[in-house]
DRENMIMAR-976773 format. One record per residue (C-alpha): residue in three letters; x, y, z; chain; residue number from 1. Coordinates in Angstrom, 2 decimals, decimal comma, m for minus. Example, Ala and Ser with C-alpha at 12.3 -4.5 7.8 and 13.67 -1.06 7.14 Angstrom:
BEGIN
PT   rest        c1        c2        c3   kette    nr
PT    ALA     12,30     m4,50      7,80       A     1
PT    SER     13,67     m1,06      7,14       A     2
This chain:
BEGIN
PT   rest        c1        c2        c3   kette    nr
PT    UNK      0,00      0,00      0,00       A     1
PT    UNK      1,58      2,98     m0,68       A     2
PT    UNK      2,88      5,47      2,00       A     3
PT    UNK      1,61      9,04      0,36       A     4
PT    UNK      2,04     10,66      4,19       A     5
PT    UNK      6,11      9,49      3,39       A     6
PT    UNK      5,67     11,13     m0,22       A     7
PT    UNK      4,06     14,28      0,81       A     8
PT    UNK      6,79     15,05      3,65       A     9
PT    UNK      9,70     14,17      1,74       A    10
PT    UNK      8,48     15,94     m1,17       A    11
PT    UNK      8,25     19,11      1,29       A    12
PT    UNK     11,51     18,32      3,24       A    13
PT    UNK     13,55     18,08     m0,67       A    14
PT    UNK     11,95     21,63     m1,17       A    15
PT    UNK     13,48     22,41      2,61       A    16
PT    UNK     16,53     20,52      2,12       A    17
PT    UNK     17,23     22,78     m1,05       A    18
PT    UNK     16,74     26,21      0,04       A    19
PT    UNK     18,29     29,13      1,92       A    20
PT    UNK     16,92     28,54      4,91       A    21
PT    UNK     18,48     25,45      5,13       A    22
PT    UNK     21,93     27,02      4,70       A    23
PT    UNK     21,18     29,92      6,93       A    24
PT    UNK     21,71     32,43      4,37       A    25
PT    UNK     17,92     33,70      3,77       A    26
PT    UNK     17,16     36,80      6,23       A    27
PT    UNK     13,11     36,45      5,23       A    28
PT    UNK     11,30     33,66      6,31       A    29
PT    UNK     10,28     31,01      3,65       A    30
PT    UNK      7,37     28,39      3,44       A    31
PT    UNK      7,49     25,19      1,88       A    32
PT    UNK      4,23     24,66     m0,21       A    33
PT    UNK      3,11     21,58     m2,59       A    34
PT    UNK      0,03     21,81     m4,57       A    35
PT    UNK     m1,57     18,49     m3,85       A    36
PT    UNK     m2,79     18,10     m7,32       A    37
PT    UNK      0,45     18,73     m8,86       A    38
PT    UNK      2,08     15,92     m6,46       A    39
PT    UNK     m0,28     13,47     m7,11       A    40
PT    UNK     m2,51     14,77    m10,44       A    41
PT    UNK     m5,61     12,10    m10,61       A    42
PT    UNK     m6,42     13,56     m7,50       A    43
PT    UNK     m8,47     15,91     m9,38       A    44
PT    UNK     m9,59     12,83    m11,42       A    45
PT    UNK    m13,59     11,64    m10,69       A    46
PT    UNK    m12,69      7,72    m11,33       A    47
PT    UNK    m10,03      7,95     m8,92       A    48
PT    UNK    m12,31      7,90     m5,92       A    49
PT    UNK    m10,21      5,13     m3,71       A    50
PT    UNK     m7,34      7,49     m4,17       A    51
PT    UNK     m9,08     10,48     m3,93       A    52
PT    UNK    m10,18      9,30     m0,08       A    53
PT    UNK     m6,73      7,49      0,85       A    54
PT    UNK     m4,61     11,10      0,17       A    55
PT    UNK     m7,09     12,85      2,27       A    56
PT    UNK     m7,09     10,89      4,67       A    57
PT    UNK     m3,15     10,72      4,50       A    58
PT    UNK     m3,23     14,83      4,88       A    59
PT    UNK     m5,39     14,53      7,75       A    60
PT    UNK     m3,53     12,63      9,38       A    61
PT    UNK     m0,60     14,76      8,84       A    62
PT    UNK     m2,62     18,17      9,86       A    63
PT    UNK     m3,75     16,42     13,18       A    64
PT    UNK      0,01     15,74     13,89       A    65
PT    UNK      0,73     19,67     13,35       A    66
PT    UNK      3,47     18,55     10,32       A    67
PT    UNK      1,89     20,52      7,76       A    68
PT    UNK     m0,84     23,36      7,36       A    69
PT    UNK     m3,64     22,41      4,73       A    70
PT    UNK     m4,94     25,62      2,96       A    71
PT    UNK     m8,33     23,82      1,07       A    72
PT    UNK    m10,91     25,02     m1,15       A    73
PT    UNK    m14,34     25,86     m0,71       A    74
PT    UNK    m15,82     22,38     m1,22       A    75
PT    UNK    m13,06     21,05      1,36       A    76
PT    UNK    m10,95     19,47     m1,14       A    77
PT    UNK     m7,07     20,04      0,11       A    78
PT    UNK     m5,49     22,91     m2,20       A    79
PT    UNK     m1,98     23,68     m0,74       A    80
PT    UNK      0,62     21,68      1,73       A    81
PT    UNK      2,57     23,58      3,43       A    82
PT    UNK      5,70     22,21      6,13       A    83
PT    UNK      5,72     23,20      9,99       A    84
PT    UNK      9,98     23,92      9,83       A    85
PT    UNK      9,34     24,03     13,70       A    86
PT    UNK      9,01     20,29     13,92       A    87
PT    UNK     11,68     19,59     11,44       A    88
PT    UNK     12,98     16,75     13,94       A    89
PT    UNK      9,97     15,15     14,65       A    90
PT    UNK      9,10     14,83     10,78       A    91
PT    UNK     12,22     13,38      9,48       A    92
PT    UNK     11,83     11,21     13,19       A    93
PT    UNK      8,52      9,87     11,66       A    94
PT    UNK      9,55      9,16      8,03       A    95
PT    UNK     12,86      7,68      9,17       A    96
PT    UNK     14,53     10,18      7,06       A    97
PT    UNK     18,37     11,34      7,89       A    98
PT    UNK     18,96     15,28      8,06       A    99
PT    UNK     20,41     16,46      5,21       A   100
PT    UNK     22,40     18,62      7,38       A   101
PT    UNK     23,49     15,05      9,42       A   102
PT    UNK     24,49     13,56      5,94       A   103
PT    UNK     26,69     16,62      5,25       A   104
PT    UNK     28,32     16,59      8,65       A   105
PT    UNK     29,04     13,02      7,68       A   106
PT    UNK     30,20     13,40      4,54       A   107
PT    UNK     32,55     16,59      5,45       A   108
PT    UNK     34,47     14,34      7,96       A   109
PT    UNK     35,08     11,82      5,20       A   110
PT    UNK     36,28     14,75      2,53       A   111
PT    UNK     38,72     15,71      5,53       A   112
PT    UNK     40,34     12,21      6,21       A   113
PT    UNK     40,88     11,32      2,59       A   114
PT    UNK     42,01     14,76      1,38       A   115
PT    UNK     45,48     14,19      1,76       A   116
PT    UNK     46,01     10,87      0,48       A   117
PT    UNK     46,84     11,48     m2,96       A   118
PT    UNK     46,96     14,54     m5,66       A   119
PT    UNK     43,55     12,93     m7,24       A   120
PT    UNK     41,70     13,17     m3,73       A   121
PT    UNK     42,97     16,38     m2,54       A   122
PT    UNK     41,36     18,24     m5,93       A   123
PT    UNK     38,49     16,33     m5,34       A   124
PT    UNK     38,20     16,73     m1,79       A   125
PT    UNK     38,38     20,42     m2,24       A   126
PT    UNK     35,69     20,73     m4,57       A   127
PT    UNK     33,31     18,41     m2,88       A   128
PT    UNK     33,78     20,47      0,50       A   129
PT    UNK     33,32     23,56     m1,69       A   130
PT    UNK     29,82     21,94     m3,13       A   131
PT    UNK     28,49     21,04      0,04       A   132
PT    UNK     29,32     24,52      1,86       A   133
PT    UNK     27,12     25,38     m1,12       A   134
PT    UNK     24,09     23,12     m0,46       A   135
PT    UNK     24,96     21,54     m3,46       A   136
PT    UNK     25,18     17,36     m3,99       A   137
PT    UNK     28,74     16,16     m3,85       A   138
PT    UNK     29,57     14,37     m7,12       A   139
PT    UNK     29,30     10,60     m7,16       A   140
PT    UNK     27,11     10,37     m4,18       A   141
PT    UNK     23,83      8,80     m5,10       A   142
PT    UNK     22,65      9,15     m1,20       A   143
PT    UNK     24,40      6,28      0,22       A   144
PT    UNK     27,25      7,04      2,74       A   145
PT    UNK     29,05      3,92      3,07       A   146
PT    UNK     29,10      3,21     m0,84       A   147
PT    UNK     30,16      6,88     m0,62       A   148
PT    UNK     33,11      5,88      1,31       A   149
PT    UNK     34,33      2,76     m0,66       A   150
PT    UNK     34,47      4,78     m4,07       A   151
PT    UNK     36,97      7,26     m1,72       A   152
PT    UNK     38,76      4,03     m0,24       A   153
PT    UNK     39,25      3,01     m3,70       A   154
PT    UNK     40,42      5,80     m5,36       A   155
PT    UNK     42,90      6,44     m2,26       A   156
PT    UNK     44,33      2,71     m2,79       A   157
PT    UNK     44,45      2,67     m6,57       A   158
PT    UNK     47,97      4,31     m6,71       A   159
PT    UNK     49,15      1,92     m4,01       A   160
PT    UNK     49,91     m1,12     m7,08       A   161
PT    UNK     53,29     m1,04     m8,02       A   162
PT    UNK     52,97     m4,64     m9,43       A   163
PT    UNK     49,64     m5,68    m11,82       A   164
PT    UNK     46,79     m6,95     m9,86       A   165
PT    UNK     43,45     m8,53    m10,82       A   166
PT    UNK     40,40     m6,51    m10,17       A   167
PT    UNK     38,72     m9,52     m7,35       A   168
PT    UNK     41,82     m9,22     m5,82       A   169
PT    UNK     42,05     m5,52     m6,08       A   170
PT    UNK     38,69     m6,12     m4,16       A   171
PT    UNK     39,43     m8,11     m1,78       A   172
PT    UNK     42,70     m6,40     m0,26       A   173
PT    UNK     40,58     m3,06      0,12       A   174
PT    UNK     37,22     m4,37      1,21       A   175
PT    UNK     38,20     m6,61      3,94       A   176
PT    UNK     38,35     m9,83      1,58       A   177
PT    UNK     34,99     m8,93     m0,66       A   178
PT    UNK     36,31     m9,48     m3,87       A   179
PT    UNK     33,23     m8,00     m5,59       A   180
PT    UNK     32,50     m5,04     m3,64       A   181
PT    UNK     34,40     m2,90     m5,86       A   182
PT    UNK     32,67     m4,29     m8,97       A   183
PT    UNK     29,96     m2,04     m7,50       A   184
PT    UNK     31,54      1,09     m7,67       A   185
PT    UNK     33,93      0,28    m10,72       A   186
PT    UNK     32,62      2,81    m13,02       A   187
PT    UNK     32,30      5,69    m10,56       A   188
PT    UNK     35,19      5,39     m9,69       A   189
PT    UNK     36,69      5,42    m12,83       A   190
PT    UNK     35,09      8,48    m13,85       A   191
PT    UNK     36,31      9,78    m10,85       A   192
PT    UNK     39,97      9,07    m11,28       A   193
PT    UNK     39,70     10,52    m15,32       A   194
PT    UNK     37,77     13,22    m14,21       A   195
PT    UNK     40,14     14,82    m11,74       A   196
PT    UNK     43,80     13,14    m12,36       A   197
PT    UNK     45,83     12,75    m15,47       A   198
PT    UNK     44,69     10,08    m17,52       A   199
PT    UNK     44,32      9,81    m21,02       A   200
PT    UNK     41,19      7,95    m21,28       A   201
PT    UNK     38,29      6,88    m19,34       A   202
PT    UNK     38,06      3,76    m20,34       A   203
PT    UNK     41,72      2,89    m19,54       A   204
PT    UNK     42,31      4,41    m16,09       A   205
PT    UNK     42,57      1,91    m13,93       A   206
PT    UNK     44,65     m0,59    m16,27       A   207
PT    UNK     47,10      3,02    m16,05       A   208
PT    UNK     46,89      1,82    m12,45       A   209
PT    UNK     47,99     m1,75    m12,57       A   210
PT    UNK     44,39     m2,56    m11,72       A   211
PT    UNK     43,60     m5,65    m14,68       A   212
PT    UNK     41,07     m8,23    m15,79       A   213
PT    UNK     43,69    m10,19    m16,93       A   214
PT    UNK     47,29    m10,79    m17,06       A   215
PT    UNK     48,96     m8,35    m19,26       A   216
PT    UNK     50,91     m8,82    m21,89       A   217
PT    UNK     53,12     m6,69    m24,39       A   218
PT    UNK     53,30     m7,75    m28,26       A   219
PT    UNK     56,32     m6,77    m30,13       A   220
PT    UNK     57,69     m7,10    m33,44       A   221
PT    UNK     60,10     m5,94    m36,28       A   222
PT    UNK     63,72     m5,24    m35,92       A   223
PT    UNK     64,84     m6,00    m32,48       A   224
PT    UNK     66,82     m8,78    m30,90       A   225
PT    UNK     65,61     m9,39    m27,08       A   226
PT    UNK     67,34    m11,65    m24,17       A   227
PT    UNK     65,31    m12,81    m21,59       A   228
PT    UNK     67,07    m14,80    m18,65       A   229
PT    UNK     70,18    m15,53    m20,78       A   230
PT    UNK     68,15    m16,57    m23,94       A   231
PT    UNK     68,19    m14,42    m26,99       A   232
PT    UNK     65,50    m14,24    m29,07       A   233
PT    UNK     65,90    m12,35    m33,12       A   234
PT    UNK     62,58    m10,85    m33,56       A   235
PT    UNK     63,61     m9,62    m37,17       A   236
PT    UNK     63,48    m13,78    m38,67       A   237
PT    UNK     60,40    m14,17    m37,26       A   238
PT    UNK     56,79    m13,94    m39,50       A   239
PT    UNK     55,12    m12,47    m36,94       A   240
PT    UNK     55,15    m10,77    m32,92       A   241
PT    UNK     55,41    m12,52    m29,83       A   242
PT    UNK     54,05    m11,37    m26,58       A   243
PT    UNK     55,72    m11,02    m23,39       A   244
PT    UNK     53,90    m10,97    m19,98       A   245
PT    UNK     54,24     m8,36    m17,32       A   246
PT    UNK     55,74    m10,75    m14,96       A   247
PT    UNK     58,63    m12,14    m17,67       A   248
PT    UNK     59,15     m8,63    m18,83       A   249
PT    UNK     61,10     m7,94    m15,09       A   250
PT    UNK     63,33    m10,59    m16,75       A   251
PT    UNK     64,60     m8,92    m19,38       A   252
PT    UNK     68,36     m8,52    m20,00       A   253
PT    UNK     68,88     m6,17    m22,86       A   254
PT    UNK     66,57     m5,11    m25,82       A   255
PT    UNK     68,78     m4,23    m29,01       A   256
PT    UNK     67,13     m2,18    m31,72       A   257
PT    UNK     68,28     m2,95    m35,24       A   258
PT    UNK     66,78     m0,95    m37,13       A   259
PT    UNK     66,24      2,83    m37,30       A   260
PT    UNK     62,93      3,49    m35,10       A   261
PT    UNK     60,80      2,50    m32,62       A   262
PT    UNK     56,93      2,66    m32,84       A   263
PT    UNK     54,22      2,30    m30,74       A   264
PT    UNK     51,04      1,43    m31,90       A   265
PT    UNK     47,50      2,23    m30,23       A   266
PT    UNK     45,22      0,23    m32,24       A   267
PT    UNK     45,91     m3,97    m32,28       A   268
PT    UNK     44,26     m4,21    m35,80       A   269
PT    UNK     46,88     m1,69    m36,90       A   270
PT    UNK     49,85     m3,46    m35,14       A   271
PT    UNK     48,72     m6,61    m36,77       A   272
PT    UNK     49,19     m5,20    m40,11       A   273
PT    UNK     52,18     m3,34    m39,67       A   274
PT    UNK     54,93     m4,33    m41,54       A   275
PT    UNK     58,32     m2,11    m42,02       A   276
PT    UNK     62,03     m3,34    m42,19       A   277
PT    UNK     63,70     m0,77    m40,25       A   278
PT    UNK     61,02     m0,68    m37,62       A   279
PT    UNK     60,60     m2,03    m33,92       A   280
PT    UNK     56,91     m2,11    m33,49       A   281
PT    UNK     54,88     m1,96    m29,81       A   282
PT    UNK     51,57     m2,88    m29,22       A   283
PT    UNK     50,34     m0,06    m26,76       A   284
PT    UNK     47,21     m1,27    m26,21       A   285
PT    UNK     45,73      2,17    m25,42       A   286
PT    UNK     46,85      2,56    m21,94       A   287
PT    UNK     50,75      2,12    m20,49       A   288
PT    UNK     50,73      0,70    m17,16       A   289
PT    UNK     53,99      0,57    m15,06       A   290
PT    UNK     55,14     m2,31    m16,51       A   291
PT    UNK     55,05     m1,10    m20,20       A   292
PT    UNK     56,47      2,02    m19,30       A   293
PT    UNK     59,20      0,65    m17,71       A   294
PT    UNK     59,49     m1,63    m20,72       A   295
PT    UNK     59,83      1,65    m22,93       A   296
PT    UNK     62,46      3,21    m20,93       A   297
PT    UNK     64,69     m0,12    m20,81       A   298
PT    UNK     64,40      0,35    m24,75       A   299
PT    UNK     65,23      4,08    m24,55       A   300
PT    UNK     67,79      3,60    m22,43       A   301
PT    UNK     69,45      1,26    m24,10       A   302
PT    UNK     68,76      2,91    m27,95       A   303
PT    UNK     68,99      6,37    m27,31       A   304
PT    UNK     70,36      7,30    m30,56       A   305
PT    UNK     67,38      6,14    m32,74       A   306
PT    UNK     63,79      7,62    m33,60       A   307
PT    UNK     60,49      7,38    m31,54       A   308
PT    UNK     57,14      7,48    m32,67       A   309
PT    UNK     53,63      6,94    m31,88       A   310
PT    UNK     50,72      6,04    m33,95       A   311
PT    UNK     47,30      6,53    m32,75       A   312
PT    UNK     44,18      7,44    m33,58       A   313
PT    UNK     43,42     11,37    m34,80       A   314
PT    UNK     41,38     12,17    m31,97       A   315
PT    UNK     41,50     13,80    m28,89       A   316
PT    UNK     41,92     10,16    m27,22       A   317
PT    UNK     45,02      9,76    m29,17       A   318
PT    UNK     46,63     13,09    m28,75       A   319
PT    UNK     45,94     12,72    m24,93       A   320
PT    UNK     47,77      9,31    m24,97       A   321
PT    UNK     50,89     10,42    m27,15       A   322
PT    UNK     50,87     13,44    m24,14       A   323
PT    UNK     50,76     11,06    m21,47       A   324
PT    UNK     52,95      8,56    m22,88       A   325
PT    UNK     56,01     11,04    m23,77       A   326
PT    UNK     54,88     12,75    m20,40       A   327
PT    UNK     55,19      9,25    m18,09       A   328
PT    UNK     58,48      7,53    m20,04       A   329
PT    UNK     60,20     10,67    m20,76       A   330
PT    UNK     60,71      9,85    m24,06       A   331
PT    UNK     59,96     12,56    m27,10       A   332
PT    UNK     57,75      9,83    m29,15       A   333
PT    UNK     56,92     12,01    m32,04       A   334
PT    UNK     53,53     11,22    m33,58       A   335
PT    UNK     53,44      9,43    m36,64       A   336
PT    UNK     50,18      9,72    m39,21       A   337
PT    UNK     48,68     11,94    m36,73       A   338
PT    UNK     48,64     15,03    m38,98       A   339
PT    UNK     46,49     16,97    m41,14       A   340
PT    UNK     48,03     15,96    m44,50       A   341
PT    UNK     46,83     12,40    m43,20       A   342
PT    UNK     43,17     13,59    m42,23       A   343
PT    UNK     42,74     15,08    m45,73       A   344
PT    UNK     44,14     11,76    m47,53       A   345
PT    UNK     41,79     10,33    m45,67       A   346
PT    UNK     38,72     12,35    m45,39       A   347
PT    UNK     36,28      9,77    m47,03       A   348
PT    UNK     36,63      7,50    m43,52       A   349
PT    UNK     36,41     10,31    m41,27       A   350
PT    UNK     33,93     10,60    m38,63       A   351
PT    UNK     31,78     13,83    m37,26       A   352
PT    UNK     33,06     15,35    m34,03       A   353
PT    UNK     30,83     14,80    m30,47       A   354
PT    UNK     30,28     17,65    m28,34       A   355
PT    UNK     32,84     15,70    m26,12       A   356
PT    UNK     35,23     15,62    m28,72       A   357
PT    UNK     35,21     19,13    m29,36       A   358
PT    UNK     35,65     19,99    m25,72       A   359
PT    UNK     38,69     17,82    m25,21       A   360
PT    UNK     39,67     19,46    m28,44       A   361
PT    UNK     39,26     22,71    m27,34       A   362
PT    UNK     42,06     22,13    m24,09       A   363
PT    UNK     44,58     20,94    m26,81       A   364
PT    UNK     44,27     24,30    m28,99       A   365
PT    UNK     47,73     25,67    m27,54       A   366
PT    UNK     49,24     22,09    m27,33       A   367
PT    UNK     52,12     20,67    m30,19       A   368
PT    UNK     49,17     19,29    m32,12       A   369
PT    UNK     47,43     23,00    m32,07       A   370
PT    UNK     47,45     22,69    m36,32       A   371
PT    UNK     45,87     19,73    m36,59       A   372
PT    UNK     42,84     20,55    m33,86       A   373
PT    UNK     42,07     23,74    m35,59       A   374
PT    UNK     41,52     21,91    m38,67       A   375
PT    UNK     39,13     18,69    m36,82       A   376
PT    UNK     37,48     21,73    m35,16       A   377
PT    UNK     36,97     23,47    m38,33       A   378
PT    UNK     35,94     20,36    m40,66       A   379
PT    UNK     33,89     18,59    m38,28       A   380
PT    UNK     36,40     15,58    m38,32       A   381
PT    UNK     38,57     12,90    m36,61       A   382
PT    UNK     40,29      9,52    m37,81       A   383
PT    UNK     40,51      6,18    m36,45       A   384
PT    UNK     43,52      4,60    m37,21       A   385
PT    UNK     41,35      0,98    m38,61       A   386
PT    UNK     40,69      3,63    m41,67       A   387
PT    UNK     44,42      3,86    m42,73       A   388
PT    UNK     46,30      2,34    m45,42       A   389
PT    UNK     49,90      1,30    m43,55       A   390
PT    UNK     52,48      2,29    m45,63       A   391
């Protein structure tokens, strides 16, 4: 049976919840008014007599407790609801409501302890504090405090992996041995990370953090010779890549680049097909983890004298990810295909630009590829690098 005393008092405590008085800053005295019709329109319907009775009986009921004033109409029918704020406790007492002032309070304290646990939190932190001092809803809280707190415990532990680890186990070493409670909260707090640290991509972040569905593995190719544990392996005779785990890449002796340039390659359909004599090629997989970065500087380090690239899509996905990858390794990858020239060739497979797109255009305007973004922006345009021809 439905509970329309519950939906008329939190309808008037929202109203309440969201105003000035609430905050303290209104110096005139407000009311809090529903039209009963306009909560609950059939009401006003004839059919609707079982209804019609139950809500007045529910605003009775209500009146007689002194919660709300009824303003009604000549023929008795209730018009206008308004709240008595002067038995605020007693109302959220009977609708077993929380304060929205004791959810704040709650949620303040948490801001506080995790503000200082990493550069992601303490931007976030700030903001949310900022939002609530405003009486506005702190971002990624759907009204639950402890969910709440385990998209903050997760974000504060997700730069704690130093070494790959699965996402259950991820889980399970944050929540007490629940290796699905993050599952839960994944996507928030993915959003969360991307939103306010330095990621490249959404859909990448926490693979950026070591945090996997599976083991990972890097696929190479071309003109390199590698020695793992003692045994060399001539990448150059063979028809094909190999991939290397995360785990076996720690076992790496030396990485010797015989041809003239290294390349790393965002799209596996592209790496695939890639084919060039004096090239090393990299599978990048669209995110570098720890593990591949460190696999990039062992090849820098020990090749400095040759040319790096990177090949990604023409987007503002792959311009973020050639930023972030020259920005993590400290190697000058330089891109490669990622140009206008390459966007006009190619201007039959191009697709239209999303309002997203253009935004995360629009923060690259002053950046290296500032050429190339003024001309997406202006032709409505970006290129995935499937619509290539390798050369």
């Amino acid at each position: 049976m439905t509970n329309y005393e519950n939906i008329i008092l939190n309808r008037l405590l929202d109203k309440y919840e969201r105003s000035k008085s609430f905050t303290g800053d209104n110096k005139i005295g407000q009311s809090f008014s529903v039209k009963l019709i306009k909560l609950f329109p059939k009401y006003g319907d004839d059919a609707e007599y079982d209804l019609f009775n139950a809500l007045n009986d529910a605003v009775s009921v209500l009146e007689d407790m002194k919660y709300v004033f009824v303003k009604r109409l000549k023929n008795g029918i209730a018009d206008t609801i308004t709240l008595n704020i002067g038995l605020l406790d007693e109302i959220y007492n009977y609708i077993s409501r929380t304060p929205k002032s004791d959810t704040n309070e709650r949620l303040l304290n948490l801001l506080k302890v995790y503000a200082d646990k990493n550069e992601v939190l303490a931007e976030y932190c700030r903001s949310q504090i900022e939002r609530i001092q405003s009486n506005k809803k702190a971002e990624y809280f759907d009204g639950d405090p402890e969910e709440y707190e385990n998209i903050l415990k997760a974000v504060s532990a997700a730069f704690d992996n130093s070494e790959e680890i699965y996402i259950r186990d991820f889980s399970a070493k944050v929540f007490g041995g629940d290796s699905k409670a993050f599952e839960k909260i994944k996507n928030k707090v993915s959003r969360l990370l991307f939103q306010y640290g330095d990621f490249p991509q959404e859909e990448t972040v926490l693979e950026d953090l070591n945090i996997v569905k599976n083991p990972g593995h890097v696929f190479i190719k071309g003109c390199g010779i590698i020695t793992i544990s003692g045994q060399v392996i001539d990448l150059s005779v063979l028809n094909g890549d190999i991939a290397i785990s995360s785990d076996l890449l720690k076992s790496i002796d030396k990485i010797e680049i015989t041809g003239s340039r290294v390349i790393t390659i965002e799209n596996l359909t592209t790496f695939n097909h890639f084919s060039r004599s004096d090239t090393f090629a990299f599978y990048l997989g669209g995110y570098h983890n720890s593990h591949r970065r460190n696999f990039i500087r062992k090849i820098y380090e020990q090749n400095p004298q040759i040319s790096y690239y990177h090949y990604g899509d023409i987007d503002a996905g792959g311009f973020y990810i050639l930023l972030h990858l020259k920005n993590k390794t400290g190697v000058q990858f330089l891109p490669y295909k990622m140009d206008t020239d390459t966007l006009r060739k190619y201007s039959a497979y191009t697709k239209p630009l999303t309002d997203n797109d253009r935004k995360r255009l629009k923060n690259l305007a002053d950046s290296e590829f500032s050429d190339t973004v003024k001309y997406m922006l202006e032709h409505n345009c970006k290129l995935e690098q499937e619509a290539l021809d390798i050369e």
